[in-house]
Backbone as a ProteinNet text record, in pm:
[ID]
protein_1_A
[PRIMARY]
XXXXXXXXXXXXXXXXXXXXXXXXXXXXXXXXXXXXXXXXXXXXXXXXXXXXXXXXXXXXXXXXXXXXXXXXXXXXXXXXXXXXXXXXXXXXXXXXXXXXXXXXXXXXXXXXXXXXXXXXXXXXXXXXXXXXXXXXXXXXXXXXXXXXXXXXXXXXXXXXXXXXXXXXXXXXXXXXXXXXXXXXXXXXXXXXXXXXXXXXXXXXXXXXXXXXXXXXXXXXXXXXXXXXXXX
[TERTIARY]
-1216.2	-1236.7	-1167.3	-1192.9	-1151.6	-999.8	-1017.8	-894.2	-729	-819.7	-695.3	-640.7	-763.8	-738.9	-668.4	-709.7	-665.4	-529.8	-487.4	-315.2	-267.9	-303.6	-225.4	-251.2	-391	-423.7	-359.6	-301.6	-211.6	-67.8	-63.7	85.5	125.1	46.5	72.6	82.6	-3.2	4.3	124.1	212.7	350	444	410.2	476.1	442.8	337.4	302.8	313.1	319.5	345.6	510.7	567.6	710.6	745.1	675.8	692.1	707.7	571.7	567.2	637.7	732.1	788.3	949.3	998.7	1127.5	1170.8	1094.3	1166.2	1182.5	1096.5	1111.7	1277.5	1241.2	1406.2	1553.1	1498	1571.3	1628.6	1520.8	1565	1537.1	1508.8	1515.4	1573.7	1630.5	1605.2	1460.8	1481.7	1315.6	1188.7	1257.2	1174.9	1111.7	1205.4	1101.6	1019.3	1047.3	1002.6	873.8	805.4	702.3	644.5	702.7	654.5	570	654.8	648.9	519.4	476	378.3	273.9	266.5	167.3	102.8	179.7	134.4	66.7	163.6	61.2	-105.9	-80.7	-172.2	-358	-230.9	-352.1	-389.6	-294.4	-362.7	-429.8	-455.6	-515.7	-662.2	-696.1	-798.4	-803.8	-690	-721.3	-643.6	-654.9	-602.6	-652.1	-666.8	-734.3	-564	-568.6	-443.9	-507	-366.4	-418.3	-404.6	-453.9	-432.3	-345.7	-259.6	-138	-210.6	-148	-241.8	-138	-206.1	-132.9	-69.6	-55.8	10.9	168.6	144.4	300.6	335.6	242.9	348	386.5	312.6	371.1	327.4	363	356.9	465.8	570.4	678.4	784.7	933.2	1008.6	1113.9	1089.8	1186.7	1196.4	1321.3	1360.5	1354.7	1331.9	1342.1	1213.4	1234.1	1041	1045.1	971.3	933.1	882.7	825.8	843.1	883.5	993	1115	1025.4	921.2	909.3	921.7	938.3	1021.6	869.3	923.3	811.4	759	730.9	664.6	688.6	774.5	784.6	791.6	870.8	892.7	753.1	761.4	629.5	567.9	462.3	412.2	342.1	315.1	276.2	157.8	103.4	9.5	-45.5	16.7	-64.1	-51.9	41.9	54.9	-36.8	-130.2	-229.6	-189.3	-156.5	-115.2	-233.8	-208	-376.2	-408.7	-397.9	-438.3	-517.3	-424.3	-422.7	-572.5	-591.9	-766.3	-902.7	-844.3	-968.3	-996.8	-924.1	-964.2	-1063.1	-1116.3	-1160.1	-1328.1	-1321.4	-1446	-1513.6	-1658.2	-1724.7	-1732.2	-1723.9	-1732	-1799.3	-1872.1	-1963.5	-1999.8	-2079.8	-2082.9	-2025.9	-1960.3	-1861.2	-1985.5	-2002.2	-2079.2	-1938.5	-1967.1	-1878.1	-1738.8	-1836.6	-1753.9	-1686.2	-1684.2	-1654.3	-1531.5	-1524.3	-1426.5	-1335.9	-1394.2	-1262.9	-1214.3	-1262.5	-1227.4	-1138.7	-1133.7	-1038.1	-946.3	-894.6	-837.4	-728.6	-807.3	-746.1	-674.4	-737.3	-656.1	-519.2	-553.8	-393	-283.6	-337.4	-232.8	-170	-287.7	-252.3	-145.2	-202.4	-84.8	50.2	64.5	217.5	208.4	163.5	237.8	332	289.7	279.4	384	407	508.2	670.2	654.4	760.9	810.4	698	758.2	845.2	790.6	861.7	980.4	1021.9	1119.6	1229.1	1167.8	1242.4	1338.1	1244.2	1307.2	1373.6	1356.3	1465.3	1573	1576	1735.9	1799.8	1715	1804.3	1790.8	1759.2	1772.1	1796	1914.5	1937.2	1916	1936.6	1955	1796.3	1716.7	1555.3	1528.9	1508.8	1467.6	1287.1	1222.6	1075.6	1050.4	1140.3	1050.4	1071.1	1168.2	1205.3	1078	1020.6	981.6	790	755.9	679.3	665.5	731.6	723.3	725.8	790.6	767.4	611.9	543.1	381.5	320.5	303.5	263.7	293.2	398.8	411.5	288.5	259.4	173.5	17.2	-12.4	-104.4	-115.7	-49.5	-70	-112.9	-14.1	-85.9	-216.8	-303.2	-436.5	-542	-521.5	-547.3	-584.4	-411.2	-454.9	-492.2	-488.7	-580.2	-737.2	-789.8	-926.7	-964.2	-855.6	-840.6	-873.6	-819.8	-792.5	-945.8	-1003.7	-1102.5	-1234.2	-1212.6	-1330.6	-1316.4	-1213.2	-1164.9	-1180.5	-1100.8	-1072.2	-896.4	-915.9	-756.4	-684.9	-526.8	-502.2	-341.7	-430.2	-338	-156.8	-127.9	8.7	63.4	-2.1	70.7	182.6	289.8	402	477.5	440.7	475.7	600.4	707.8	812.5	827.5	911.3	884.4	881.8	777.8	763.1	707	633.3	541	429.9	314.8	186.4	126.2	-23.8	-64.4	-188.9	-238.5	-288.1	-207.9	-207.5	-180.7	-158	-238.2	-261.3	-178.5	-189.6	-117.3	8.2	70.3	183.4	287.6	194.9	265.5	237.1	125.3	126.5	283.1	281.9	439.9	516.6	552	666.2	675.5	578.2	618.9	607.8	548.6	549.9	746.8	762.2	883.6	1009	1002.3	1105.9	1078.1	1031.6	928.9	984	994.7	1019.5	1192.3	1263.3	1366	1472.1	1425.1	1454.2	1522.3	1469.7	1509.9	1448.4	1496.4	1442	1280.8	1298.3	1175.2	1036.5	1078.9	990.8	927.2	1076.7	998.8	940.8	924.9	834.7	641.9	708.8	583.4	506.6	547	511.9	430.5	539.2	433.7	323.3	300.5	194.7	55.4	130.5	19	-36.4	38.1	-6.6	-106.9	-40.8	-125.5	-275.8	-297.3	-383.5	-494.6	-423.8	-505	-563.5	-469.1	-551.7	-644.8	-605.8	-750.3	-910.4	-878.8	-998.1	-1031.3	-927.3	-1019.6	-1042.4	-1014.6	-1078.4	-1191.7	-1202	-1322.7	-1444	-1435.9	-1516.6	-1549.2	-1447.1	-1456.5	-1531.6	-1559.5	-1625.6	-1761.7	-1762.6	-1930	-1997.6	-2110.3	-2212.7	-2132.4	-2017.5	-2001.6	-2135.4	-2091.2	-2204.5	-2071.6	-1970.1	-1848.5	-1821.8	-1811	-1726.8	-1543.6	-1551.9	-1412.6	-1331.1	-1412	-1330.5	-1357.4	-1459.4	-1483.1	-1371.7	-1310.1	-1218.8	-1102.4	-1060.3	-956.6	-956.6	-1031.6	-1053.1	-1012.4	-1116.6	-1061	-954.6	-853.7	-747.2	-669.9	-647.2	-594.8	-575.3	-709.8	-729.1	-684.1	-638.4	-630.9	-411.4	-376.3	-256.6	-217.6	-275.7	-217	-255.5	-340	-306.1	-190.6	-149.4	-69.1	50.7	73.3	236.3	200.5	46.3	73	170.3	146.4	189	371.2
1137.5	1029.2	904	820.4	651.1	599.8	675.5	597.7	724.8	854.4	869.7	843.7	780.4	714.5	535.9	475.8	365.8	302	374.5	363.6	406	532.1	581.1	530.9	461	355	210.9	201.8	58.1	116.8	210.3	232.5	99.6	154.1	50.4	-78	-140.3	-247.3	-315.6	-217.3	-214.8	-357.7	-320.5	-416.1	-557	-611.1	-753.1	-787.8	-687.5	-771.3	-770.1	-709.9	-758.2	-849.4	-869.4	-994.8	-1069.9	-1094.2	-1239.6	-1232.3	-1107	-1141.7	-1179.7	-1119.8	-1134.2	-1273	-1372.4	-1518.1	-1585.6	-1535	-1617.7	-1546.1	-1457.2	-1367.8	-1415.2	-1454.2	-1540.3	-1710.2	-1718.6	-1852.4	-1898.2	-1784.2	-1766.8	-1673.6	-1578.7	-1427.9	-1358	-1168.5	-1146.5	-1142	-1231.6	-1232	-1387.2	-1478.3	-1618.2	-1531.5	-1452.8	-1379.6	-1361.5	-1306.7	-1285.3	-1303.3	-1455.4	-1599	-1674.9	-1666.9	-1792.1	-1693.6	-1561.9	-1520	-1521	-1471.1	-1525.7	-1620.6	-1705.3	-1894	-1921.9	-1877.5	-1890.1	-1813.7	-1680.1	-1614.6	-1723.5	-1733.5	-1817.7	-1957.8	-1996.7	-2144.5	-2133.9	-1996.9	-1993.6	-1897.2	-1874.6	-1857.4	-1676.6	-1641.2	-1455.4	-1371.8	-1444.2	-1396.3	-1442.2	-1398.8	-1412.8	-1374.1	-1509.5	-1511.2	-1413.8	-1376.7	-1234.8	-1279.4	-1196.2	-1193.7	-1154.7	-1182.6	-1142.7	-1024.8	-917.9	-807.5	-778.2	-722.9	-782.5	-629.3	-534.4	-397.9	-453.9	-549	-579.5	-694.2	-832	-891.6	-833.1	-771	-679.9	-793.8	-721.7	-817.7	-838.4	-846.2	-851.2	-994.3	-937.1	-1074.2	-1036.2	-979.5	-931.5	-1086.6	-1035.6	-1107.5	-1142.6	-1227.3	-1228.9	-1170.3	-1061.7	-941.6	-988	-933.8	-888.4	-1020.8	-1145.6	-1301.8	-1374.5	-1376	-1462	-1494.5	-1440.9	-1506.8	-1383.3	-1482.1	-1363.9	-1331	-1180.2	-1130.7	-1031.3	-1026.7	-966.7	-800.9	-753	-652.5	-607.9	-676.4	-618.4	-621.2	-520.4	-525	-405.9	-394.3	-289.3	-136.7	-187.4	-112.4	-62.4	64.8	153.7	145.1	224.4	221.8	151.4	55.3	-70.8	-196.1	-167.9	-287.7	-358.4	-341.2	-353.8	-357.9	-366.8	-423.9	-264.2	-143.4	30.1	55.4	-37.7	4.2	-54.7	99.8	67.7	111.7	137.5	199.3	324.6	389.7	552.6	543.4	396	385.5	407.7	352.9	341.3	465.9	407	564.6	613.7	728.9	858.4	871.4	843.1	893.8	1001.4	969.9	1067.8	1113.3	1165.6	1152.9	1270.6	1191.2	1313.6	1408.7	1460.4	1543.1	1482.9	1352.5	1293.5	1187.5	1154.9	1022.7	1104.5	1252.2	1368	1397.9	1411.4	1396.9	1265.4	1153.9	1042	997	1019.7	1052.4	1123.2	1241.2	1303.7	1256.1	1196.4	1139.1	964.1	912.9	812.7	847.7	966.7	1024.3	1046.8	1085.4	1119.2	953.4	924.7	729.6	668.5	666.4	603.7	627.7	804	901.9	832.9	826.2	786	670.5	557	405.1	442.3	495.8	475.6	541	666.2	733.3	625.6	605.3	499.9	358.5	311.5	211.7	239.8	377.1	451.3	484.6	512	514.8	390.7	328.7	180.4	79.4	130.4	72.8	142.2	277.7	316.5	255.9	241.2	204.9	25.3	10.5	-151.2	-240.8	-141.1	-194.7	-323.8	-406.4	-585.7	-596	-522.8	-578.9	-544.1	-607	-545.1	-555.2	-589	-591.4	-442.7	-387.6	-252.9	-153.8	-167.2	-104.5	-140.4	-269.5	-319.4	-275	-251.7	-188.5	-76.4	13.2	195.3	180	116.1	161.7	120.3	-26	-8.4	102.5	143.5	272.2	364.3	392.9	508.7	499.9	421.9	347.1	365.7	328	356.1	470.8	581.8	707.9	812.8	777.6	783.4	791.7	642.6	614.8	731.8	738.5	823.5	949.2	1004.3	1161.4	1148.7	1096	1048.8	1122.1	1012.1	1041.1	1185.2	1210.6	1342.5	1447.1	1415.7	1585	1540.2	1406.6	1394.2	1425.1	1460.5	1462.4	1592.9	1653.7	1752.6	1843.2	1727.2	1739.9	1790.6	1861.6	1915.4	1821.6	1796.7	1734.7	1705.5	1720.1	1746.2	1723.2	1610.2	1545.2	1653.8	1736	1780.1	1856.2	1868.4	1974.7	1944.9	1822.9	1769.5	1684.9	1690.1	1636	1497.5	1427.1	1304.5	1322.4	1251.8	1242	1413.1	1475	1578.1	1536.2	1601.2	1589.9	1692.1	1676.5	1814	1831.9	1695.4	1695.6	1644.5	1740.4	1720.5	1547.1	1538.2	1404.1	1285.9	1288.4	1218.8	1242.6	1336.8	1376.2	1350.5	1314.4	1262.1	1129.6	1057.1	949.6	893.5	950.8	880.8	917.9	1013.8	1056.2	955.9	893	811.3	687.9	650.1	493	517.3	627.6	610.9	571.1	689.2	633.4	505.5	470.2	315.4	182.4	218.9	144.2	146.9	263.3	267.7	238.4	201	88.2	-19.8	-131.4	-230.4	-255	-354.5	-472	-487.4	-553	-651.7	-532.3	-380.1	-324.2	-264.7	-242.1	-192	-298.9	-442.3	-485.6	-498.2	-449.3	-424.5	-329.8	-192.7	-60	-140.6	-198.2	-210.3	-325.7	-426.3	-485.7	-390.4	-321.7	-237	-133.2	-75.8	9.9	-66.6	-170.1	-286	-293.2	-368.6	-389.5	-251.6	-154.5	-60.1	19.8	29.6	35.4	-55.3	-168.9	-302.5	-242.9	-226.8	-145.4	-48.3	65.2	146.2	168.7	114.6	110.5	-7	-149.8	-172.7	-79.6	-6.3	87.4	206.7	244.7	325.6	290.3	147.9	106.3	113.4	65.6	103.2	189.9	207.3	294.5	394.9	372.8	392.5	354.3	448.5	410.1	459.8	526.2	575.3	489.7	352.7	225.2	245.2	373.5	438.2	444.7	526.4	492.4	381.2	287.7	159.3	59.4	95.5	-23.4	5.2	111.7	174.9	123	143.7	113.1	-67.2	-109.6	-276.5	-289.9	-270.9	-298.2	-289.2	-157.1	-125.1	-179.3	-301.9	-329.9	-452.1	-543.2	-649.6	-608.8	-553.5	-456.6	-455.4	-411.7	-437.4	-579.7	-650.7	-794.7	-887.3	-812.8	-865.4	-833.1	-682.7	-652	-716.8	-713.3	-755.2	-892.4	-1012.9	-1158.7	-1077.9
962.8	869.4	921.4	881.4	941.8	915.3	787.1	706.2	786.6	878.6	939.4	1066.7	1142.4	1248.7	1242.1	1119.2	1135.2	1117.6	1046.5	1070.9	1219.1	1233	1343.1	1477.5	1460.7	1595.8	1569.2	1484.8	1458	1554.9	1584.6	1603.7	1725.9	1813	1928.2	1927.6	1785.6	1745.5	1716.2	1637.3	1642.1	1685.9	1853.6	1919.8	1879.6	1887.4	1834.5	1717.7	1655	1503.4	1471.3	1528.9	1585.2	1651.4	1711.2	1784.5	1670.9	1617.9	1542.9	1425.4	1347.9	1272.3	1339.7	1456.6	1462.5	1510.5	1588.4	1613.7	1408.7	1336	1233.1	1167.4	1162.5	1091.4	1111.5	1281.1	1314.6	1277.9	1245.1	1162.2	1017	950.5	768.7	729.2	791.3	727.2	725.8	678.2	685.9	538.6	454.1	411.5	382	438.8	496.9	657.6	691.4	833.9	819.7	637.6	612.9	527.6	507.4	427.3	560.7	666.2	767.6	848	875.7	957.2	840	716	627.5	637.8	657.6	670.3	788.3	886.7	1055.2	1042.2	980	970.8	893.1	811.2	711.9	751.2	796	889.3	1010.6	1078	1154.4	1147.5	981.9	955	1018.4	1011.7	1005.2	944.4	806.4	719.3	565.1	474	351.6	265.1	198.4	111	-19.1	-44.5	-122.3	-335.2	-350.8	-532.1	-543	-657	-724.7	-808.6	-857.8	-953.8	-984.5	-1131.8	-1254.2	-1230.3	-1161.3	-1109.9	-1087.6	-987.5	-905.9	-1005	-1062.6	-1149.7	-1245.2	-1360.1	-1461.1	-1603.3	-1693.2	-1837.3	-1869	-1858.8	-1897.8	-1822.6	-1862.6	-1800.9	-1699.4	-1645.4	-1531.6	-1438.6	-1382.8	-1300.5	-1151.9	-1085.7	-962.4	-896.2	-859.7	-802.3	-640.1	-604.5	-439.4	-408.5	-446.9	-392	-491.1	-582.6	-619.5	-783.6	-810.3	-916.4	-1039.7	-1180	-1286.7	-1328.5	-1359.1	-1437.7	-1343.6	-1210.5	-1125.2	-1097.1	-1102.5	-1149.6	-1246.9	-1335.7	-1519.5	-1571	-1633.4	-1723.2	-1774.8	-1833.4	-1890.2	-1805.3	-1672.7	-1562	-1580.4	-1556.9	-1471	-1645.9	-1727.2	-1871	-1987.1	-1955.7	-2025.9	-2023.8	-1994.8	-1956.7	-1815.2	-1721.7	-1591.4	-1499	-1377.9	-1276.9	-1317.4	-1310.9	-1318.4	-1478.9	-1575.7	-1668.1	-1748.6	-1813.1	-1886.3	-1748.8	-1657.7	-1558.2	-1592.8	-1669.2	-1734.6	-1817.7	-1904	-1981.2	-1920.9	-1793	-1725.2	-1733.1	-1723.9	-1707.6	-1615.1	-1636.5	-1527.9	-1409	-1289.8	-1189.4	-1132.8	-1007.5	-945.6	-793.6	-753.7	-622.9	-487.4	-411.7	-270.5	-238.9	-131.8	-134	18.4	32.2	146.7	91.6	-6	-160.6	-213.7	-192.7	-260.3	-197.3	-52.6	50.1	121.5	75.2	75.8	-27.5	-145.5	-270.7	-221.7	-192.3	-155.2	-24.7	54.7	155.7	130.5	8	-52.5	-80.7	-152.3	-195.3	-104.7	-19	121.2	200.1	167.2	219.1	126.7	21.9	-89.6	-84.2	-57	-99.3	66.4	189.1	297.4	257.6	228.6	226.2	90.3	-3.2	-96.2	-4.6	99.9	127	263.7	289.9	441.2	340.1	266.4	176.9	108.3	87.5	-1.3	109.6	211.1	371.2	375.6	384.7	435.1	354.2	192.6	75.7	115.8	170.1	181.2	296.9	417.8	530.4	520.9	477	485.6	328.9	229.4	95.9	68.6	139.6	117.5	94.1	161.6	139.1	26.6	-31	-234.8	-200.3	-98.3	-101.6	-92.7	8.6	33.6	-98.7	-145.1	-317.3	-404.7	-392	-528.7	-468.3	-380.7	-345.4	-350.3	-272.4	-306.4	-488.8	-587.1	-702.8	-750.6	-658.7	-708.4	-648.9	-529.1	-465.5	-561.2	-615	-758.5	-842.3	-891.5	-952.2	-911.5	-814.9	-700.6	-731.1	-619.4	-617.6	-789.1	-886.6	-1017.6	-1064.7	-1018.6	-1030.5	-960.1	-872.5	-716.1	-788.6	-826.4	-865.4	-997.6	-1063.7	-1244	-1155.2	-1063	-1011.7	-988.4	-893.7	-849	-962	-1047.2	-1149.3	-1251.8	-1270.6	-1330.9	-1259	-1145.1	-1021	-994.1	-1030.3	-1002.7	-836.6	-810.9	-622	-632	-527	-502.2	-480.7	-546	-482	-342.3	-265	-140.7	-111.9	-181.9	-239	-328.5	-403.6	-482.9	-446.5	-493.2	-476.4	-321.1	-262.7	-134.6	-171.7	-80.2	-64.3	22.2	-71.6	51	197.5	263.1	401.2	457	340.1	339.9	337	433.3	418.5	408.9	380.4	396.3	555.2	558.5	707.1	799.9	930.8	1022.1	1056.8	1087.4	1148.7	1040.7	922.8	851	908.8	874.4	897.5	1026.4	1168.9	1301.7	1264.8	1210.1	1163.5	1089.8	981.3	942	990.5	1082.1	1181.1	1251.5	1327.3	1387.3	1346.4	1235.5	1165.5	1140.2	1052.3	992.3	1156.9	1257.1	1358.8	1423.4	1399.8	1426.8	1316.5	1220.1	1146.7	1138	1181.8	1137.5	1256.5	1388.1	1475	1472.5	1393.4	1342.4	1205.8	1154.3	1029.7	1096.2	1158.4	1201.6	1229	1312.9	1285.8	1184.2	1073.3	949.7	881	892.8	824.4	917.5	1039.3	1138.6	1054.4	1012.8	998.4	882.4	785.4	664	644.3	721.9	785.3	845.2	904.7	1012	898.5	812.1	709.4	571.8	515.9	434.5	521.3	588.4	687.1	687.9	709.9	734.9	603.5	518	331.4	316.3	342.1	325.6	410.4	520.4	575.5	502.8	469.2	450.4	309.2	231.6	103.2	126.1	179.5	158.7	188.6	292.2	358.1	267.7	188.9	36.3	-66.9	-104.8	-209	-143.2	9.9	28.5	-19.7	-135.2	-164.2	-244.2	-328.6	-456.3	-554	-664.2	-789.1	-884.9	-887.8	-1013.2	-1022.4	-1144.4	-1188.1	-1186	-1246.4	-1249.2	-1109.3	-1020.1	-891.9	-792.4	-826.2	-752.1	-807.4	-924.2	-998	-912.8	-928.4	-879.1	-742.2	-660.6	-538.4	-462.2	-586.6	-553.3	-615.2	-687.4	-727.1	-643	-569.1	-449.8	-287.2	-335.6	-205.6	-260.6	-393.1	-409.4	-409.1	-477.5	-440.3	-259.6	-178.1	-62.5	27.1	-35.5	6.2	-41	-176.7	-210.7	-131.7	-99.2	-1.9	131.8	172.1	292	328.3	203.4	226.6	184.1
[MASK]
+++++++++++++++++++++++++++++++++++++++++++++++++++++++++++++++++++++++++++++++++++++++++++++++++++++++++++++++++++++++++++++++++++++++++++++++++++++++++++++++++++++++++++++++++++++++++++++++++++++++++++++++++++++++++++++++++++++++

């Protein structure tokens, strides 16, 4: 499937997107690091500035959040009327059986991308981004297996321990995103670039030739969700 080659063929990518975050770190800290490659990105037209979703700002009044503004995390979340919240309401579809293991393999994507983020809140405490992310990925992954148990697809995450997978290939995948990321600063914000990036692919490629409203919502939310971590 696509969505397990495309992370793990980012690895090599690695190096360049290190590049371009570490001269800025150098002269803001890293999270003007990935204010200031956002901006290059987007002034040079290969990059699509992303939506805020109402997942990561929240309804509420919290303080501060993952780009400085209040409210962005605090809030009502996943079933509080949040970007997730009310997609259960949608009607039901119909899933092929490659739409089922494509579901399935969302799940394994999400729990990656929340444990590599949960990784890197511990070794790098001062970054409050990678914290305030792994808790939308909570969130995320939620939606995912909601689908899962209504589609009634196995679901592979279950009973898995952080930085557990259940495919192979996932599994050397974050082995080596995680020692990769845990290098420096500058690579772990590589890892989670290269991982953003690669959810954007492969969920647009997911909504192709859907007809379930329920998991097409889900789907673009997700993809409007990691444009948002990507900036």
């Amino acid at each position: 499937m696509r969505r397990r080659t495309a992370i793990a063929g980012g690895v090599a990518g690695l190096v360049a997107a290190a590049a371009l975050v570490t001269p800025a770190i150098a002269a803001g800290g890293p999270v003007d690091a990935v204010q200031q490659a956002w901006r290059g990105q987007s002034q040079s037209g290969d990059f699509t500035p992303p939506c805020l979703d109402d997942d990561d700002r929240g309804q509420g009044s919290g303080r501060g959040g993952m780009m400085g503004g209040a409210g962005m995390m605090g809030g009502a979340g996943f079933r509080g009327g949040g970007m997730m919240g009310g997609f259960d309401a949608d009607e039901k579809g119909t899933l092929t059986s490659a739409q089922k293991a494509e579901l399935a393999g969302m799940a394994e994507e999400e729990k990656l991308a929340h444990d590599l983020y949960t990784a890197f809140a511990a070794k790098y405490p001062d970054q409050t981004v990678f914290g305030h992310i792994a808790a939308s990925e909570t969130q995320h992954l939620t939606a995912v297996r909601t689908l899962l148990d209504r589609y009634d697809v196995k679901d592979p995450t279950a009973g898995k321990a952080a930085g557990q997978f259940t495919d192979p290939n996932v599994q050397k995948t974050y082995d080596q995103l995680l020692a990769k990321g845990r290098t420096s600063l500058a690579n772990a914000y590589a890892v989670g670039v290269q991982v953003e990036k690669a959810d954007i692919a492969d969920l647009t490629d997911a909504v192709d030739g859907l007809t379930a409203p329920d998991v097409t919502r889900v789907y673009q939310h997700l993809t409007m969700a990691s444009q948002h971590h990507l900036a």
